[in-house]
Each structure stands twice: as structure tokens, then as C-alpha cells.
Biopython code that builds the backbone (N, CA, C, O; Angstrom):
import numpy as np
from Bio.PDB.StructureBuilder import StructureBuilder

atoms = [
    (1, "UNK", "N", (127.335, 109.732, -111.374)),
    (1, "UNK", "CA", (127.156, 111.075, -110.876)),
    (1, "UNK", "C", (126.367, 111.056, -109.555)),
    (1, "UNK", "O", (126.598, 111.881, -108.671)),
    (2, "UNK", "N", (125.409, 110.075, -109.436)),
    (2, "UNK", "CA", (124.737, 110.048, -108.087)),
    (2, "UNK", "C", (125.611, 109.443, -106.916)),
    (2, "UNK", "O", (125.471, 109.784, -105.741)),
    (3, "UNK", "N", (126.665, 108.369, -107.426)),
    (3, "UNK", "CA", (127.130, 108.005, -106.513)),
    (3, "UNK", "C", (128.056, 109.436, -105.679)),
    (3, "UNK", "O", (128.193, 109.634, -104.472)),
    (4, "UNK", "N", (128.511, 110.160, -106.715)),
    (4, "UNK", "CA", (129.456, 111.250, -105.880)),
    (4, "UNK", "C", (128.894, 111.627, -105.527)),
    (4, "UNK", "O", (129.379, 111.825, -104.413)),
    (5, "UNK", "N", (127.447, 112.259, -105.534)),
    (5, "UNK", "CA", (126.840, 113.660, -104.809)),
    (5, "UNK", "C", (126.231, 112.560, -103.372)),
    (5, "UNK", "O", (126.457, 113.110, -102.294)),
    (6, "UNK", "N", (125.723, 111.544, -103.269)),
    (6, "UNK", "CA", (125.474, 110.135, -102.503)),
    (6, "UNK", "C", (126.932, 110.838, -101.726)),
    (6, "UNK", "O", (126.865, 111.776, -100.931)),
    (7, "UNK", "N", (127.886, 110.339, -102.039)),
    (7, "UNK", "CA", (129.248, 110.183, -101.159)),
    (7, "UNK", "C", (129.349, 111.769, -100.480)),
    (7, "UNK", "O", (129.626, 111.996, -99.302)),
    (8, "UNK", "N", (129.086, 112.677, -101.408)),
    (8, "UNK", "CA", (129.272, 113.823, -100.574)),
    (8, "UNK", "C", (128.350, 114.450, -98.957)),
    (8, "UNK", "O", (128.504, 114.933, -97.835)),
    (9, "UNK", "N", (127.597, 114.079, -99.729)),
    (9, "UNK", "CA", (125.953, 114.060, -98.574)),
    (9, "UNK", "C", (126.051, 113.170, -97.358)),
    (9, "UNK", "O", (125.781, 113.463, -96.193)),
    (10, "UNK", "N", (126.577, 111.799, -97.952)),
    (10, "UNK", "CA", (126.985, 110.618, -96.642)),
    (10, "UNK", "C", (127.799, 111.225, -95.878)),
    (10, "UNK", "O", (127.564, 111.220, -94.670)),
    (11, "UNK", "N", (129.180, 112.028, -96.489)),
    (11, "UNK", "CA", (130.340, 112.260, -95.508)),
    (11, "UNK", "C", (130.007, 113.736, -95.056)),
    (11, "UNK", "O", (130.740, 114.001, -94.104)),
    (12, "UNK", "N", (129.388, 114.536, -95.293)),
    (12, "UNK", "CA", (129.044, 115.520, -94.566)),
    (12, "UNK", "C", (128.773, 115.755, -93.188)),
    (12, "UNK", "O", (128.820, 116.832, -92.594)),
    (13, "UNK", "N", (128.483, 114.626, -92.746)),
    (13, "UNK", "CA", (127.681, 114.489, -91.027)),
    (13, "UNK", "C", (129.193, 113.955, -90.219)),
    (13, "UNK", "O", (129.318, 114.289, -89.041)),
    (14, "UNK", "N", (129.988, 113.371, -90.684)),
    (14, "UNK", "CA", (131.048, 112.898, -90.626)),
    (14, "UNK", "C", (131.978, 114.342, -90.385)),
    (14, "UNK", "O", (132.155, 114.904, -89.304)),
    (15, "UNK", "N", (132.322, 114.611, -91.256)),
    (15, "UNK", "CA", (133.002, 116.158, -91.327)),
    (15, "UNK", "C", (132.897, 117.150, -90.268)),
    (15, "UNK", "O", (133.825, 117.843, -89.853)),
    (16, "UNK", "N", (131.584, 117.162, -89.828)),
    (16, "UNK", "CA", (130.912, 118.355, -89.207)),
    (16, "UNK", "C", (131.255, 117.580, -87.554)),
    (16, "UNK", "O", (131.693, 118.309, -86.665)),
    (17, "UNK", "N", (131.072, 116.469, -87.349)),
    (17, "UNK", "CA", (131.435, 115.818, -86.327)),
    (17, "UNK", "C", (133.310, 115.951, -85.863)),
    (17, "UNK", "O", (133.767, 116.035, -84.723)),
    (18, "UNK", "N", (133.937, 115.934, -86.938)),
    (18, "UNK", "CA", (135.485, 115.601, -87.142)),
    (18, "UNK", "C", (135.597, 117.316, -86.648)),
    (18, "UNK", "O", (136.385, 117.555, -85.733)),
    (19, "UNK", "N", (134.883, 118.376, -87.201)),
    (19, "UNK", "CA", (135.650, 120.061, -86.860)),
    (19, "UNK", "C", (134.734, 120.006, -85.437)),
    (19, "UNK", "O", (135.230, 120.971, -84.856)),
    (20, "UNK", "N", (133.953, 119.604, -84.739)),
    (20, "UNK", "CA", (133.893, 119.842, -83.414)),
    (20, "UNK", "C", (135.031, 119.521, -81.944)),
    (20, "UNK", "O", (135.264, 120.145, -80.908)),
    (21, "UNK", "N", (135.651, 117.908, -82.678)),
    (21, "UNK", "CA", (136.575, 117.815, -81.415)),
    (21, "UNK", "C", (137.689, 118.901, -81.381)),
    (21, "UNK", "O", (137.807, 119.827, -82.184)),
    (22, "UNK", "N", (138.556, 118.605, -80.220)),
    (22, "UNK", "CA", (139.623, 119.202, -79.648)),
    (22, "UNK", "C", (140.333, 118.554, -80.245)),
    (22, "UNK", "O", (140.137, 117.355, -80.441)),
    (23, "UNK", "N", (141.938, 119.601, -80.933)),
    (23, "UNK", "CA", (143.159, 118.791, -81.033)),
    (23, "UNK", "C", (144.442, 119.468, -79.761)),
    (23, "UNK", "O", (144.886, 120.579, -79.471)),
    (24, "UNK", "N", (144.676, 117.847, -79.228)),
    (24, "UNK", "CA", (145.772, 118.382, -77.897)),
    (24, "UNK", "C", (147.242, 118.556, -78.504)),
    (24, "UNK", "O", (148.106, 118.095, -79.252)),
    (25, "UNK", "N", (146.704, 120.028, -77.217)),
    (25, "UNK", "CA", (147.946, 120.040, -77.259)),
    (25, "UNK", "C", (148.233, 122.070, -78.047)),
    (25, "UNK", "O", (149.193, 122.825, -77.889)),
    (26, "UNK", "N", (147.267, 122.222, -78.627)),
    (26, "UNK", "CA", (147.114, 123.472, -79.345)),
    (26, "UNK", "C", (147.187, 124.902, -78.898)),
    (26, "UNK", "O", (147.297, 126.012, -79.420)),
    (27, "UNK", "N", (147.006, 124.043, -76.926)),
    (27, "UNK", "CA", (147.372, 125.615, -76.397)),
    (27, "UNK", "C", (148.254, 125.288, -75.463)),
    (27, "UNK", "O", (148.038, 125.557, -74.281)),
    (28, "UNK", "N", (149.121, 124.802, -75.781)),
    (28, "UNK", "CA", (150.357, 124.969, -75.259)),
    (28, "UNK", "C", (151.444, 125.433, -76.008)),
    (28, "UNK", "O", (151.743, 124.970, -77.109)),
    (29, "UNK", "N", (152.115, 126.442, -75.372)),
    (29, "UNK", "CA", (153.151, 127.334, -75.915)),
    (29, "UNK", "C", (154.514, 126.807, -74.935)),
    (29, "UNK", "O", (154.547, 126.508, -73.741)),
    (30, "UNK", "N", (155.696, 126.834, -76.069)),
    (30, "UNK", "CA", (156.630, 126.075, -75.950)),
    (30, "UNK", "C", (157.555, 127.429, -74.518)),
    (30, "UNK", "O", (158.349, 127.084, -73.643)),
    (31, "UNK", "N", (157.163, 128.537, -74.728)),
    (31, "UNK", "CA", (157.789, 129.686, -73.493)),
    (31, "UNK", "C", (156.635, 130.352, -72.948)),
    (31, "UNK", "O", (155.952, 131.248, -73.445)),
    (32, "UNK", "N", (156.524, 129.694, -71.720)),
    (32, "UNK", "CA", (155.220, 131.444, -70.828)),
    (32, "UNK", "C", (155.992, 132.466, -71.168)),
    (32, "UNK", "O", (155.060, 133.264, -71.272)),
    (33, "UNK", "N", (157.123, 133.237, -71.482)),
    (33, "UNK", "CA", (157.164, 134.220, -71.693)),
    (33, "UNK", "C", (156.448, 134.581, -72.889)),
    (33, "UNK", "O", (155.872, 135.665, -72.787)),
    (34, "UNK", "N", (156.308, 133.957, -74.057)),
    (34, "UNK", "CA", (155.158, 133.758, -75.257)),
    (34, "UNK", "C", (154.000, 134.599, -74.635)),
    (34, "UNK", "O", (153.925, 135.790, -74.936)),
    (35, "UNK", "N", (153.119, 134.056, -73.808)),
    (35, "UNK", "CA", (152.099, 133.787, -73.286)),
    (35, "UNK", "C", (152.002, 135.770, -72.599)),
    (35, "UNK", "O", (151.315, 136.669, -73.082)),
    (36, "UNK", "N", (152.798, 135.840, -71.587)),
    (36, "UNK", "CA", (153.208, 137.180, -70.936)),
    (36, "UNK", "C", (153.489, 138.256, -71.721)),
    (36, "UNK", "O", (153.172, 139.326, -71.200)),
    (37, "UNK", "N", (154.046, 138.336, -72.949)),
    (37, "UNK", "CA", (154.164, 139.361, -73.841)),
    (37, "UNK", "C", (153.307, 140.109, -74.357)),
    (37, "UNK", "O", (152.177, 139.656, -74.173)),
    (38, "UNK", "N", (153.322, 141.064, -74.929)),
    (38, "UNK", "CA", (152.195, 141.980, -74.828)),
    (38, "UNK", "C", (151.929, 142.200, -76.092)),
    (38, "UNK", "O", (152.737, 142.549, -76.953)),
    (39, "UNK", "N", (150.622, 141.970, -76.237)),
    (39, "UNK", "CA", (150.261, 142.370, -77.979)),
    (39, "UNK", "C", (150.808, 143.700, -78.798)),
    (39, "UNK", "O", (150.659, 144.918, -78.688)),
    (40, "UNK", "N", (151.177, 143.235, -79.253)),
    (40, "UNK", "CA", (152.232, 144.366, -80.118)),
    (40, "UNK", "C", (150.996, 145.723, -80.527)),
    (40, "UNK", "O", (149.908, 145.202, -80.775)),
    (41, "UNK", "N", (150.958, 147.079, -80.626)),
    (41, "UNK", "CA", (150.274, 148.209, -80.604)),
    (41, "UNK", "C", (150.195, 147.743, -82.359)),
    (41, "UNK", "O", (151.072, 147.249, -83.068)),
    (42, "UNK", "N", (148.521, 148.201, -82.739)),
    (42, "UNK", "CA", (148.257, 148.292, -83.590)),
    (42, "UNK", "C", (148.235, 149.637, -84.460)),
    (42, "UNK", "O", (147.133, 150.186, -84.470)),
    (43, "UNK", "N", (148.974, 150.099, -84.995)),
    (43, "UNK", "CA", (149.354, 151.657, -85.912)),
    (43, "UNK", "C", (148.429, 151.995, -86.951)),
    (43, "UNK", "O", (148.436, 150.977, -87.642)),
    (44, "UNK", "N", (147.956, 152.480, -87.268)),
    (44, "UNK", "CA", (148.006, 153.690, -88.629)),
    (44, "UNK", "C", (148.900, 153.488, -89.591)),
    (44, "UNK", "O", (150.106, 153.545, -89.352)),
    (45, "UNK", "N", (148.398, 153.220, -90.828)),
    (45, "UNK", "CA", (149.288, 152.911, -91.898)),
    (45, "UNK", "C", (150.553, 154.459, -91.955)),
    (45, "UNK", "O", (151.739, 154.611, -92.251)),
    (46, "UNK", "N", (149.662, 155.147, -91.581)),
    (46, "UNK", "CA", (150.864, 156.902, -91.475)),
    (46, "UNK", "C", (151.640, 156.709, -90.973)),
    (46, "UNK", "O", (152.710, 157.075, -91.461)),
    (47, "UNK", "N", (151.646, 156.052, -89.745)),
    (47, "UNK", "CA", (152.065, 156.142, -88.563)),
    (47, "UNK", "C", (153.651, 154.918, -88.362)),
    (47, "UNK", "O", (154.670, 155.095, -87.694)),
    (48, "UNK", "N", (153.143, 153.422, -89.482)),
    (48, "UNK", "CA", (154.079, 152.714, -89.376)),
    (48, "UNK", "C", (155.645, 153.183, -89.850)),
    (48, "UNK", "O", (155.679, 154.253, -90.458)),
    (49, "UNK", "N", (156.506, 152.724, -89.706)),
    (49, "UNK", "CA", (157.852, 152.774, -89.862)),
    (49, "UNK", "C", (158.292, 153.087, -91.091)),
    (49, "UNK", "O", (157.238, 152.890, -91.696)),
    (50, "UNK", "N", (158.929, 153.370, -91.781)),
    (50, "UNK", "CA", (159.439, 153.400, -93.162)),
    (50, "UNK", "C", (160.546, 151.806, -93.674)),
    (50, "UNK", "O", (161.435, 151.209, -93.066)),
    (51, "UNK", "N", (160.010, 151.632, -94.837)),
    (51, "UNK", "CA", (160.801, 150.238, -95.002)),
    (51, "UNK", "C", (162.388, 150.994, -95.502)),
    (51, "UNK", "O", (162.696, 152.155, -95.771)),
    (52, "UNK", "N", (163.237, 149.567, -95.459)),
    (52, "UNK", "CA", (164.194, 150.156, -95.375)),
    (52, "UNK", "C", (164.482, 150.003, -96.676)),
    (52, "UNK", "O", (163.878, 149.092, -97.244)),
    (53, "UNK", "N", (165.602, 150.948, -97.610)),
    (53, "UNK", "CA", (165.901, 151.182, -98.412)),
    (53, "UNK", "C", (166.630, 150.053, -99.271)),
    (53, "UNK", "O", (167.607, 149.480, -98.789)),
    (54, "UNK", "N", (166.031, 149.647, -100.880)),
    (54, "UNK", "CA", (166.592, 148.358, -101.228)),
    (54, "UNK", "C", (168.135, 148.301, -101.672)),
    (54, "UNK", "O", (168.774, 149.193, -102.229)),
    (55, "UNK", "N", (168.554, 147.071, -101.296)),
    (55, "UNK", "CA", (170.073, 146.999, -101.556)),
    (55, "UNK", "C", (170.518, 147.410, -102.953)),
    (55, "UNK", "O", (171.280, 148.345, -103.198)),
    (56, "UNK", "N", (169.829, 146.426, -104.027)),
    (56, "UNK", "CA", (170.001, 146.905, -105.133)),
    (56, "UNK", "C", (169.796, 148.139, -105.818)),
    (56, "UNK", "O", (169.032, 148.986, -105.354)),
    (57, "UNK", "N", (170.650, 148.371, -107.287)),
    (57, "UNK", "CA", (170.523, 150.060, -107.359)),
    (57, "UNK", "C", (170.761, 149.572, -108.938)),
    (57, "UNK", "O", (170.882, 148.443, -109.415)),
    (58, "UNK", "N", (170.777, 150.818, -109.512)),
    (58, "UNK", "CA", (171.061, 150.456, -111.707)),
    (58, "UNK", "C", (172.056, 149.460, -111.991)),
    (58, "UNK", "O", (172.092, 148.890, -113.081)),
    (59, "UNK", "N", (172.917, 149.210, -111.001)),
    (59, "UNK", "CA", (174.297, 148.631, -111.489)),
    (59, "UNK", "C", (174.374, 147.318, -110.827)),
    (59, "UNK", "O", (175.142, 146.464, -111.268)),
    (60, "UNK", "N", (173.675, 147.109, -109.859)),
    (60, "UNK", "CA", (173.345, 145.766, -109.307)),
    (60, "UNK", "C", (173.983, 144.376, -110.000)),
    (60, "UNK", "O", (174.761, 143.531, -109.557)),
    (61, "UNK", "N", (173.248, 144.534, -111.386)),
    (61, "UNK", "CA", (173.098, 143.142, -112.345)),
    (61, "UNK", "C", (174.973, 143.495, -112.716)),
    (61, "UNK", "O", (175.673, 142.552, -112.347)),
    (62, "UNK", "N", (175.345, 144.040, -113.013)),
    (62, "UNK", "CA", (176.488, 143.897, -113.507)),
    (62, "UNK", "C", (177.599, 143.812, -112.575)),
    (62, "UNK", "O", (178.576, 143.165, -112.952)),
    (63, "UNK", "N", (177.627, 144.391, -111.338)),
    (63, "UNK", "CA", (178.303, 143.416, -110.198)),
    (63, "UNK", "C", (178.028, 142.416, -109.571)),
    (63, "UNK", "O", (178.778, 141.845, -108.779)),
    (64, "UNK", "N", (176.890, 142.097, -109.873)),
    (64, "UNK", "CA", (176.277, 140.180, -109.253)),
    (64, "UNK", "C", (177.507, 139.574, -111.199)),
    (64, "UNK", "O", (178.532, 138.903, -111.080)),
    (65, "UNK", "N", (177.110, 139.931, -112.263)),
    (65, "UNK", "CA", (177.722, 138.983, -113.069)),
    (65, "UNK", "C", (179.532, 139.079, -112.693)),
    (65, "UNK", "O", (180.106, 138.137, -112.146)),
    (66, "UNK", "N", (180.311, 140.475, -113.126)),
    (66, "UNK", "CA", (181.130, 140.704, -112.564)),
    (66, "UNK", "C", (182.131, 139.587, -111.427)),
    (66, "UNK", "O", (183.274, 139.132, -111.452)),
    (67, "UNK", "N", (180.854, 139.490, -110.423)),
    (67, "UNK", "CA", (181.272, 138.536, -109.120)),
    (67, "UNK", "C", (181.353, 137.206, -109.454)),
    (67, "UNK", "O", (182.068, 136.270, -109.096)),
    (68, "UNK", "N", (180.299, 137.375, -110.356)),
    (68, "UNK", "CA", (180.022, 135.441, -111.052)),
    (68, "UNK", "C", (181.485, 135.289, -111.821)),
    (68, "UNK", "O", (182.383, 134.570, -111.383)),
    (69, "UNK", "N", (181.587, 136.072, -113.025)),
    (69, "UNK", "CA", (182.780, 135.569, -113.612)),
    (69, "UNK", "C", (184.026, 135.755, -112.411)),
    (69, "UNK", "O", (184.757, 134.765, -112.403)),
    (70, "UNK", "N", (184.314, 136.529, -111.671)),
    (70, "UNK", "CA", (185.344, 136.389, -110.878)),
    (70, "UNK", "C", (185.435, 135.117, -109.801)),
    (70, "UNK", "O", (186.535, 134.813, -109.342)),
    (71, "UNK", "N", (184.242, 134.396, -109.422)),
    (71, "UNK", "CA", (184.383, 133.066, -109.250)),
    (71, "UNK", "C", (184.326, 132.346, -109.748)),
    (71, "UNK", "O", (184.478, 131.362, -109.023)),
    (72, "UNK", "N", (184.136, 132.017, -110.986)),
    (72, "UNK", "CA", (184.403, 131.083, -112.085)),
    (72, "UNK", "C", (185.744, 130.806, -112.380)),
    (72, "UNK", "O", (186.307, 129.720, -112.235)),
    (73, "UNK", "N", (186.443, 132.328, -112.997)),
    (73, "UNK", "CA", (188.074, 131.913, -112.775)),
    (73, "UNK", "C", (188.791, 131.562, -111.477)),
    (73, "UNK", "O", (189.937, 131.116, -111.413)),
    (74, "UNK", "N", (187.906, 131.841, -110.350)),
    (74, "UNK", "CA", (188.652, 131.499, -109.121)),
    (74, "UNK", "C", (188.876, 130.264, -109.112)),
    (74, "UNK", "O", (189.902, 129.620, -108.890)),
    (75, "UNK", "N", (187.385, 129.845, -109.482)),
    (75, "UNK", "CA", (187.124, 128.253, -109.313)),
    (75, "UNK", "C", (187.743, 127.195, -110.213)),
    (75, "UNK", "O", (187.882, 125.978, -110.087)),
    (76, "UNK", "N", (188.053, 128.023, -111.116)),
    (76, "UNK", "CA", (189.037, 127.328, -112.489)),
    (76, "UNK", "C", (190.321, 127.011, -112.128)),
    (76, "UNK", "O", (190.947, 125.969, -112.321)),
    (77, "UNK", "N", (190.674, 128.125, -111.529)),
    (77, "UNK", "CA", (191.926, 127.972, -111.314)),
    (77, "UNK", "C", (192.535, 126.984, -109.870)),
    (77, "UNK", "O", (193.733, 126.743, -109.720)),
    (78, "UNK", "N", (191.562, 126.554, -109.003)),
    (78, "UNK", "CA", (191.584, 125.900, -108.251)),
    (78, "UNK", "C", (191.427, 124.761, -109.145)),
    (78, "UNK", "O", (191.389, 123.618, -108.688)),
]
sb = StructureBuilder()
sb.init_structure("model")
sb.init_model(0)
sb.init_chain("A")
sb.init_seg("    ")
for serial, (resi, resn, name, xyz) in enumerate(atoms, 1):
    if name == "N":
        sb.init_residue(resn, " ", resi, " ")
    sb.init_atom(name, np.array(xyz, "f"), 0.0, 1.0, " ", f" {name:<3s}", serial, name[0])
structure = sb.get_structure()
């Protein structure tokens, strides 16, 4: 048990050294247009968009199976 809390304490100074350097390369963006674009406006939850309405509806499950068995015999019959 001393050796782990030992190992944790040793590598601590280590760690703290390792999150100070630089990693290259991190600010480079693959388009300046990236860079030039404009921070998108921050909204009001009121204010945001309405999501859009889901595909599925009551009957969903029985035309996904429906579709399944109709490719099954497709596939059979191939």
C-alpha cells in the first residue's frame, strides 16, 4: 500500500511537468476560412429553432417488419 501512494506522489511532479508543454501543431486549422468564420450567435432557449418533426409515427414498427419480411422473400427468392 505504501509502495502505490510512494508511486503516486513520485509521479506527480512528472505529470504536472508533462500538462505544461506545447503539443504542435494544435493551432493549425486545416481551412483559414475555419479561422475567418464567424462565431455562430448565441440564442435564447425561446428563441432557438424548432426540432424537426420525428419520422416515426404508431405504425412505424409494423412497416419496418412488413419491409423485413418483404426482403426476406425477395432474398429467398433470389
Amino acid at each position: 500500500m505504501q509502495f502505490v501512494r510512494a508511486s503516486i506522489v513520485g509521479l506527480l511532479p512528472f505529470l504536472g511537468v508533462a500538462a505544461c508543454g506545447d503539443i504542435p501543431g494544435q493551432d493549425i486549422t486545416s481551412d483559414p476560412a475555419l479561422e475567418a468564420a464567424p462565431y455562430p450567435a448565441i440564442l435564447p432557449q425561446h428563441a432557438l429553432p424548432e426540432p424537426q418533426a420525428g419520422r416515426l409515427t404508431d405504425t412505424s414498427e409494423d412497416e419496418i417488419d412488413a419491409r423485413g419480411a418483404r426482403l426476406k422473400r425477395r432474398a429467398s427468392t433470389l
